[in-house]
C-alpha positions as CSV (number, residue, x, y, z in Angstrom):
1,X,-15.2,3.6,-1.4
2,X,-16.0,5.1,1.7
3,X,-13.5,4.8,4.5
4,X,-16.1,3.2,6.6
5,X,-17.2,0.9,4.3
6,X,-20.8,1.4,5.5
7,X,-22.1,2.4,2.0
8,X,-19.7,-0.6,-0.1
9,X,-22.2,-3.1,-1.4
10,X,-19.4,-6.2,-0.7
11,X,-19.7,-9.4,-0.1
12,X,-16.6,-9.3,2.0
13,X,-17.2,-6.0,4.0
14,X,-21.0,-7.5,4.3
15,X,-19.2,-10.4,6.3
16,X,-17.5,-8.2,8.3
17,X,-20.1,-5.9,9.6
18,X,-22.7,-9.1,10.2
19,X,-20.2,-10.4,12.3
20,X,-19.7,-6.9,14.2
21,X,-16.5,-5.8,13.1
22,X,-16.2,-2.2,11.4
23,X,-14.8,-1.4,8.0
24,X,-11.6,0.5,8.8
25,X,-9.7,2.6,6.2
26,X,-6.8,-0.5,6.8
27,X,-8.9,-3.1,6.7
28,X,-10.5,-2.2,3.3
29,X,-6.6,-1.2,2.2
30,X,-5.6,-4.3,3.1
31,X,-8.1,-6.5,1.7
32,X,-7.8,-4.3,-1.6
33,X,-3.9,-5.4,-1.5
34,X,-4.9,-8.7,-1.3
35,X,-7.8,-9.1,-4.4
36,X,-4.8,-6.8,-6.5
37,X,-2.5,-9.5,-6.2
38,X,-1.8,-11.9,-9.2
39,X,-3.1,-15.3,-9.5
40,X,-1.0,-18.1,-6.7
41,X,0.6,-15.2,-5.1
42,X,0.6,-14.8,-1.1
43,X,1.8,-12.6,1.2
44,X,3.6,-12.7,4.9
45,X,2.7,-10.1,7.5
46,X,6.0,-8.4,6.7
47,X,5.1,-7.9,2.9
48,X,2.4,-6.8,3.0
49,X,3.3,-4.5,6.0
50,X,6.4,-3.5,3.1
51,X,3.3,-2.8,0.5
52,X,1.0,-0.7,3.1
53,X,4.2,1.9,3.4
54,X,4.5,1.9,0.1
55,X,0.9,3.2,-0.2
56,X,1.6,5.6,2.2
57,X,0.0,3.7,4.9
58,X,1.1,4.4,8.3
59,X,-0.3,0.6,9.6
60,X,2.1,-0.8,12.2
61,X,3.5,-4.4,11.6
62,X,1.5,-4.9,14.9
63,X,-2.1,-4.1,13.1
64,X,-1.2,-5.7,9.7
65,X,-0.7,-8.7,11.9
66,X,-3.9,-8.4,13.9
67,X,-5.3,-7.7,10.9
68,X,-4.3,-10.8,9.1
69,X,-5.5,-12.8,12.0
70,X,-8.7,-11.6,12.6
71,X,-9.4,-12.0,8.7
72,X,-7.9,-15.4,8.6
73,X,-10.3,-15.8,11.7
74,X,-13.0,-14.9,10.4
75,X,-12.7,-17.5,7.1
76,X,-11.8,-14.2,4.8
77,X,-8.0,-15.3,4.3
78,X,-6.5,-18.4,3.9
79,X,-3.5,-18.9,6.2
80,X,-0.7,-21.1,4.7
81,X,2.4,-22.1,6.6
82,X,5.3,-23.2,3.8
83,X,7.6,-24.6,6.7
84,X,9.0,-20.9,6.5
85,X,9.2,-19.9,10.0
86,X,6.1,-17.0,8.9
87,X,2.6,-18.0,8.0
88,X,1.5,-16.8,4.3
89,X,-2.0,-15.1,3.1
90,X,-4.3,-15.3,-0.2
91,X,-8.3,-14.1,-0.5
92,X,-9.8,-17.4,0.7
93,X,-13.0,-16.6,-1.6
94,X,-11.3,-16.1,-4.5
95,X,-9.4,-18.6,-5.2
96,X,-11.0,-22.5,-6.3
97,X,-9.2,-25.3,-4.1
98,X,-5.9,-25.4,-4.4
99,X,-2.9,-27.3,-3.3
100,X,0.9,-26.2,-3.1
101,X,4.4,-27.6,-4.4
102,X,7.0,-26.4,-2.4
103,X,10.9,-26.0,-3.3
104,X,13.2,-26.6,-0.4
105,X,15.9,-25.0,-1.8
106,X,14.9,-21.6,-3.3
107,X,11.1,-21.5,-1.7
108,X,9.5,-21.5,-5.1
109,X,5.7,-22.1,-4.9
110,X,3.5,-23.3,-6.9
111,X,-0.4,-23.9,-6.9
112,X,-2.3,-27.1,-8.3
113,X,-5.6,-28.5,-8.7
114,X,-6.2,-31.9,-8.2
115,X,-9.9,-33.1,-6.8
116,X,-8.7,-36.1,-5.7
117,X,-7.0,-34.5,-3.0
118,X,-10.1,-32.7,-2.3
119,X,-12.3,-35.8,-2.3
120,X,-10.0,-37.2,0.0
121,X,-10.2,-34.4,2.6
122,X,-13.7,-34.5,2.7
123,X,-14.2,-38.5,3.3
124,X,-11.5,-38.5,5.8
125,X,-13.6,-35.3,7.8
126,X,-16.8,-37.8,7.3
127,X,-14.8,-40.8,8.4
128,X,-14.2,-38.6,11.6
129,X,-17.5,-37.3,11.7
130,X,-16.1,-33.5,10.7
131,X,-17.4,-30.9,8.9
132,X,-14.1,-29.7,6.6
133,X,-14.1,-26.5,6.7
134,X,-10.2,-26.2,5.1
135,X,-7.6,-28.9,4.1
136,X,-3.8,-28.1,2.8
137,X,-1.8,-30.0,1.2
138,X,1.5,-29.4,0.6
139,X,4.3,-30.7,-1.0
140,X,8.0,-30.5,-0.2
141,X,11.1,-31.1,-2.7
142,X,13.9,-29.3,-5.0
143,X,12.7,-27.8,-8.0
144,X,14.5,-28.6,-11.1
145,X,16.8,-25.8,-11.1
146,X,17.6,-26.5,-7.5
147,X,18.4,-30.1,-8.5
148,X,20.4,-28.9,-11.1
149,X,22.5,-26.4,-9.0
150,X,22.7,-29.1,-6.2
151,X,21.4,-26.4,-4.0
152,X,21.2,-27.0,-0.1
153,X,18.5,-27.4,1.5
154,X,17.0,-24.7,2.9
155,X,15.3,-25.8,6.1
156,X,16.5,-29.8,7.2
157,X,13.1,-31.5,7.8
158,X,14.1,-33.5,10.7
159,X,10.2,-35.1,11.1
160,X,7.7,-35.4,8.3
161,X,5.8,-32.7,7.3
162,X,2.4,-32.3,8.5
163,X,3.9,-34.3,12.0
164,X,3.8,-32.2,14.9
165,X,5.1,-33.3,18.3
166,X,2.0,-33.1,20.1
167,X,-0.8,-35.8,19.4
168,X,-4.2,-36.3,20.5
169,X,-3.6,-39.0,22.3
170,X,-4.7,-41.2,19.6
171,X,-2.2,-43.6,17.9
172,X,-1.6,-42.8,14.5
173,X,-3.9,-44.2,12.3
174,X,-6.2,-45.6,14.7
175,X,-10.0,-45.0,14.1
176,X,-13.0,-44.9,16.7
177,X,-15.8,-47.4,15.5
């Protein structure tokens, strides 16, 4: 590839430059680190900042994390947040729709399919008049080997998942006719 990108016939690095970014030598790095990674694994900022040194890279945690953002921005990654404290990252256009289990007590993850959710999503966004551009679902609980070990929890969910403090000044659950 060259560094630039310019000559790369990609579908990725196509979107890029139509939208007027430029191909740097760590953007294509990065993205590269991201379509060599097995299937339903993600990355935080920090491990894939770990991965770039080990390439050699001299990227800044800094860039990798403008980096991830302005890719996540731009609809090329898919952020996830696993109620970790960091956001995760996996190639939004390779990967079908896909949900997540999570395990509160050793952070296990794992991916499923199930269009049901995905119907869902899509008549709740027409309900609301939306277009869905993403919808996550995630799941919370012990695994069965944390069950077994009757591990602690790792991070006390004081409000449900998916809850956040601010609303939009709608009541829960209340539709506009």
């Amino acid at each position: 590839m060259q560094a630039d990108g310019q000559n790369t016939s990609d579908p990725v690095f196509d979107s890029l430059r139509k939208r007027g970014h430029r191909i740097t030598a760590q953007r294509e790095t990065i993205l590269q680190i991201f379509r060599d990674l097995p299937h339903g694994n993600h990355l935080s900022a920090e491990e894939l900042h770990a991965k770039l040194l080990e390439l050699g890279s001299n990227v800044s945690l800094a860039t990798a994390y403008r980096t991830l953002k302005l890719l996540s921005s731009l609809g090329l990654l898919r952020e996830l947040d696993f109620a970790e404290g960091h956001k995760h990252y996996e190639l939004k256009q390779d990967t079908l729709p896909h949900q997540h289990i999570i395990c509160i007590g050793c952070n296990m993850t794992l991916e499923f399919e199930d269009h049901f959710l995905e119907e869902a999503g899509q008549k709740i966004g027409a309900r609301h008049n939306f277009e869905v551009i993403d919808a996550q679902f995630k799941i919370f609980g012990l695994c069965p080997t944390c069950r077994e070990q009757k591990k602690p929890v790792l991070q006390p969910m004081s409000r449900p998942v998916g809850e956040s403090r601010k609303t939009s000044g709608r009541s829960a659950g209340k539709t506009s006719t």
